[in-house]
Every structure is written in C-alpha cells, then in structure tokens.
C-alpha positions as CSV (number, residue, x, y, z in Angstrom):
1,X,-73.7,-20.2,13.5
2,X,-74.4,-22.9,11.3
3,X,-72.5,-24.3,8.8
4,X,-72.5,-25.9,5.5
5,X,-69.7,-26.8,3.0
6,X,-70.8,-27.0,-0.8
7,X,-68.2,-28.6,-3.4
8,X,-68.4,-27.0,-7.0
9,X,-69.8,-23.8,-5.3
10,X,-68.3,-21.9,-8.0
11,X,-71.1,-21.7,-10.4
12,X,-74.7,-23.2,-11.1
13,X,-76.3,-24.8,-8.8
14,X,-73.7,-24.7,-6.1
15,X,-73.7,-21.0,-6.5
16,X,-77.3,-20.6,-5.9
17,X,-76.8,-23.1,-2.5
18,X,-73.6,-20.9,-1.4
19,X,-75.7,-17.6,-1.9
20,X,-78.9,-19.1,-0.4
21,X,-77.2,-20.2,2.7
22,X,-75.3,-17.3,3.1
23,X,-78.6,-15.4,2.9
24,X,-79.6,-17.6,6.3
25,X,-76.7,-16.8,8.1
26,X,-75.0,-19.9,7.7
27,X,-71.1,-19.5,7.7
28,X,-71.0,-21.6,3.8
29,X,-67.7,-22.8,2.7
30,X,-67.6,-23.0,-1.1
31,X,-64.8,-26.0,-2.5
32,X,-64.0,-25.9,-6.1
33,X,-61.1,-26.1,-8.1
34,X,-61.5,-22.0,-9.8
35,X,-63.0,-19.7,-7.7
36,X,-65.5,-16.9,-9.2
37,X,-66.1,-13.2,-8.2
38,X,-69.9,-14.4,-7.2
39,X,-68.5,-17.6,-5.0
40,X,-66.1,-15.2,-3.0
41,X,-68.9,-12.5,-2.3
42,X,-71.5,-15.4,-1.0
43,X,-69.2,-17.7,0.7
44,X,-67.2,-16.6,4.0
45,X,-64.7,-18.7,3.2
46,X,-63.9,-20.2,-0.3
47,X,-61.4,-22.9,-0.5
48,X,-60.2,-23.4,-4.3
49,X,-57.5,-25.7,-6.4
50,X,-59.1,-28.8,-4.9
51,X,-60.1,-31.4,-7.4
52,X,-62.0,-33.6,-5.4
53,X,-61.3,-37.1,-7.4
54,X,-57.4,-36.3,-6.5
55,X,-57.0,-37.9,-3.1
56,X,-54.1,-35.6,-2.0
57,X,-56.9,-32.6,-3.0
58,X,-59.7,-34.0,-0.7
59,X,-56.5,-34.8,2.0
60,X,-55.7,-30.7,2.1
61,X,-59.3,-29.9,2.5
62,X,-59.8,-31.6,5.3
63,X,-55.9,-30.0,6.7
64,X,-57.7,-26.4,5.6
65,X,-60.4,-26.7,7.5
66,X,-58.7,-27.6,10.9
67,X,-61.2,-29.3,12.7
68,X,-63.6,-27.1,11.8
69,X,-67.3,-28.4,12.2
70,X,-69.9,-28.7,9.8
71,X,-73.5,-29.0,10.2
72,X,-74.5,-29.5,6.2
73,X,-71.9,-31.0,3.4
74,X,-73.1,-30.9,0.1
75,X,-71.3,-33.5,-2.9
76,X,-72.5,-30.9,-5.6
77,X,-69.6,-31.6,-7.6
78,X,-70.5,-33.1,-11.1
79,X,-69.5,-33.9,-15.0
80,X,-72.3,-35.0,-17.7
81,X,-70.9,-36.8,-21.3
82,X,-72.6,-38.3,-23.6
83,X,-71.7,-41.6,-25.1
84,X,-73.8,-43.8,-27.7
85,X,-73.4,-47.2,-28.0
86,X,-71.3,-48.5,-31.2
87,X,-69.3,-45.3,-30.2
88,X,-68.5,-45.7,-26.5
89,X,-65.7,-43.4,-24.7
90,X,-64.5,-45.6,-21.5
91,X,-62.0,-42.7,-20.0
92,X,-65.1,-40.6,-20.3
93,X,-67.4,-43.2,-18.6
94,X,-64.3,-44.1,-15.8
95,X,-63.9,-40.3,-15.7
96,X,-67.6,-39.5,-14.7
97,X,-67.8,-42.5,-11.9
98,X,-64.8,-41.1,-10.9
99,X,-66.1,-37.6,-10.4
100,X,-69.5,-38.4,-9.7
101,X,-69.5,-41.3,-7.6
102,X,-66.1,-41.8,-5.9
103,X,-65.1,-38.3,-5.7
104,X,-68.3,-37.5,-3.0
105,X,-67.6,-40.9,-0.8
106,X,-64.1,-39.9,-0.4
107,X,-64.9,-36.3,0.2
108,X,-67.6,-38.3,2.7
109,X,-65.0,-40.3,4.3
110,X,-62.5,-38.2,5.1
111,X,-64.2,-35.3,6.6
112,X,-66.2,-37.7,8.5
113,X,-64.2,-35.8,11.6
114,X,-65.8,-32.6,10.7
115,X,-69.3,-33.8,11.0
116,X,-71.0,-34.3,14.3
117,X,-74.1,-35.9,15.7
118,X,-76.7,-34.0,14.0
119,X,-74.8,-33.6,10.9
120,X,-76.4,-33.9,7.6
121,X,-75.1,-35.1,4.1
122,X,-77.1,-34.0,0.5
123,X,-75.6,-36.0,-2.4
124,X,-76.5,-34.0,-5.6
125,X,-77.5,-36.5,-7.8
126,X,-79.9,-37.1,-10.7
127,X,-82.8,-39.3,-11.3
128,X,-80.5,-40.6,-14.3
129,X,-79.1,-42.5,-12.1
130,X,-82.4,-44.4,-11.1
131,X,-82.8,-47.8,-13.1
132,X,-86.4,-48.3,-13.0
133,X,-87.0,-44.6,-14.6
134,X,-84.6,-45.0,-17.4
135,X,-86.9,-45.8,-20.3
136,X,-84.9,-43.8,-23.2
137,X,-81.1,-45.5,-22.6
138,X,-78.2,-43.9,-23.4
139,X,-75.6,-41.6,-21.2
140,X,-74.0,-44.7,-20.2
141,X,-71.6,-43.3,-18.3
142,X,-73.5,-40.3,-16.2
143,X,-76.6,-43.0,-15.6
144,X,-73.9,-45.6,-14.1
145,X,-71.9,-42.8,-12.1
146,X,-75.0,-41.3,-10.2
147,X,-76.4,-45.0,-10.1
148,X,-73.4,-45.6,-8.0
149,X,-73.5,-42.5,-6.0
150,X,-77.2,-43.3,-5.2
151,X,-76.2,-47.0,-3.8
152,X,-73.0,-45.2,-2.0
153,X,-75.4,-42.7,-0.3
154,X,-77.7,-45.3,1.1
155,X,-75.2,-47.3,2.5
156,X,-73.5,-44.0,4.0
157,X,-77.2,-43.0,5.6
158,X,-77.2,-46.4,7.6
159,X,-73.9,-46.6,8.5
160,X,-74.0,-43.1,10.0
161,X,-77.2,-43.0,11.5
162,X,-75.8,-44.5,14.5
163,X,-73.9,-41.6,14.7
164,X,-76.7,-39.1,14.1
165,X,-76.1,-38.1,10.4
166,X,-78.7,-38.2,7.9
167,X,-78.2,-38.7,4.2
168,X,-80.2,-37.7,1.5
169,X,-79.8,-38.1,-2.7
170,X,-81.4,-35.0,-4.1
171,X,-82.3,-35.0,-7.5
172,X,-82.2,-30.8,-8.9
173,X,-84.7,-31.0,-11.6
174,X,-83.7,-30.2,-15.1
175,X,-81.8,-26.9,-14.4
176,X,-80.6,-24.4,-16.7
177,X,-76.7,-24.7,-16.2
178,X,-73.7,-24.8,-18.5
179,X,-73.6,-29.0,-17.6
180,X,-76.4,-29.2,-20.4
181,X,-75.9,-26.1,-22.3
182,X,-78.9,-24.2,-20.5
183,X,-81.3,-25.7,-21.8
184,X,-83.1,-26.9,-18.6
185,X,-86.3,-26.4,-17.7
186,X,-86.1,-24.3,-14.1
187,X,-83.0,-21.7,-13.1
188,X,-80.7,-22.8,-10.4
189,X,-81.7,-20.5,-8.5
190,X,-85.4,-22.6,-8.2
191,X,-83.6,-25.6,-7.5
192,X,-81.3,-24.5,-5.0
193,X,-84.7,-23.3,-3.0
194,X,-86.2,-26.9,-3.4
195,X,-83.0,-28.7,-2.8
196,X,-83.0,-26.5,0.7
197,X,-86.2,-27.7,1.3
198,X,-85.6,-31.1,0.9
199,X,-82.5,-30.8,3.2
200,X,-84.8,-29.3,6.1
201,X,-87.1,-32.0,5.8
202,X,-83.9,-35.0,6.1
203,X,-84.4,-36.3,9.5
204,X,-82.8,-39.5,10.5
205,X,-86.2,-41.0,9.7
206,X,-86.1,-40.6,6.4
207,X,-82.4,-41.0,5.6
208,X,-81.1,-42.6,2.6
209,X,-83.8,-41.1,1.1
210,X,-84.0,-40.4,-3.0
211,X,-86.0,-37.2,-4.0
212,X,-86.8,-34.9,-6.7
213,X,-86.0,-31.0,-5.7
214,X,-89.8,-30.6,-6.1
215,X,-90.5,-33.1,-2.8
216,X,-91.4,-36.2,-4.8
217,X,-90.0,-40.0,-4.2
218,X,-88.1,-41.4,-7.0
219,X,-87.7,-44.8,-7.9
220,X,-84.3,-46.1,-7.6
C-alpha cells in the first residue's frame, strides 16, 4: 500500500489531499497541530500537537513514525499576513518564513530516512512567491516566505535526485479556505484533484519543477 504523509491535514486543502488519497487506497498520515472529526475519518493514522517550526515537534514525528516508509510527503503546512509598507510587522514576516519556508526543509531533512528511492516531495507553495509574476507588491512577508520555499525545493530536487526523489512546488490556485477568508476562486476540493495530478506527472525528469494546480509552468 502506498503511502503519503500531508502536514496541516486538518482542514482546507490538506483535508481534501488526506480524503483524496484515502479514496486511492493510500495509507495517508495527516500531521497537524489540532486534529478534526473529518481528518480522523480520512486519515488511517493522524499524528497531532506537532508544530512543525518547533524542532523538537518535527524530532517526535519522525520517533512516531518508526521507520515507517513513505512514498509521497506533502509541506502543506502554511500562514498568509498581510503587511503594507510604512506599517511593516517583522515577527509576522520572520514568523511566515518561519512557517512557510523553514518549517518544510526541516520536516524535509529529518524524515529524509522515511523516504526511499522513488519517493516524491510536493511543496505547497504559491505563485506569490514567484518574482517575475509579482506586478501588484505587497504581502511582504508571504511573497518572501514561499520565495524561499521555492529556491529550498529546487535545491532539495537536485540534491535528491541521486537518490531517486523527485520534488515539485505546486502552486493550488486561489482556493476558497479560511487562509484568505474564502474568498478564492475554486474549492479545495478542485485543487486537491489538480495538485494530485501534478504529483502523478513529477518524474525525476521534471523535478524541481514550479506549477500551477491547473498543469501550467510558472515563472519563478
């Protein structure tokens, strides 16, 4: 049996992946820090209280999954705030590269045990974080956190292609979640379906690849 692990599987669009997955057989592990009556029907295992930008967090996951194997791990995990300039936050731009960037390359690293030749990584990220589409500025902090994620998941899909493991940074679309108060464009449920897709498609030829749910390149 297959299996994938989704962090922030609790609601939104890591939901939709756990129930999705679950719905191919896949034996789905769902991380979060509060699970949710829906998570613990989908997922056969749910694995909650971790925070994954606390180190010791990500260090029990690993000691909870004993070895475990895992064909699929998807850095869903996220946090959108606003800042404008004049008015800048910096704890909420540190806390957003914090949870958005180095929170999935330590999850990454240290469950690098778990994941085999054939393996495959899907950062969730967001074509916010692509410099050459921003034309509206703005969200200092989210564009600079998923920037980073973007330039951490290419240089994890070449140093683990040797060791058989593509990576891929999946932008969702704009989806109707809590993140930006539901007033996306598709339902999670639509972009869990094209995020899947996009995950079938990742070979190791085309890892450290950046793409919209839909199937189209974007610019980084």
């Amino acid at each position: 049996m297959a299996s994938v692990l989704i962090t922030g599987a609790n609601r939104g669009i890591g939901l939709e992946l756990a129930k999705l997955y679950s719905r191919r057989g896949w034996r789905v592990t769902g991380v979060c820090r509060q699970s949710s009556p829906e998570l613990d029907e989908a997922a056969a295992r749910v694995i909650d209280g971790i925070d994954v930008t606390r180190p010791k967090d990500v260090a029990r996951l690993a000691e909870l999954l004993n070895g475990d194997s895992l064909d699929l791990l998807i850095n869903n995990a996220g946090l959108l705030q606003d800042e404008k300039l004049g008015s800048l936050d910096f704890d909420s731009i540190r806390t957003q590269i914090e949870v958005n960037a180095l929170a999935p390359l330590r999850v990454v690293e240290t469950l690098l045990p778990n994941l085999g030749q054939g393996a495959k990584v899907a950062n969730i990220t967001s074509r916010m974080g692509s410099i050459a589409d921003n034309d509206s500025g703005g969200r200092y902090g989210y564009r600079a956190s998923k920037a980073a994620l973007n330039a951490f998941g290419k240089s994890l899909a070449m140093d683990l292609k040797p060791r058989g493991i593509a990576v891929a940074q999946l932008h969702p679309g704009y989806v109707k979640t809590r993140m930006v108060n539901f007033g996306g464009l598709i339902s999670p449920e639509e972009a869990a379906r094209g995020l899947a897709e996009r995950i079938d498609g990742l070979t190791l030829a085309n890892t450290g690849s950046f793409w919209h749910s839909n199937g189209d390149e974007l610019p980084w």
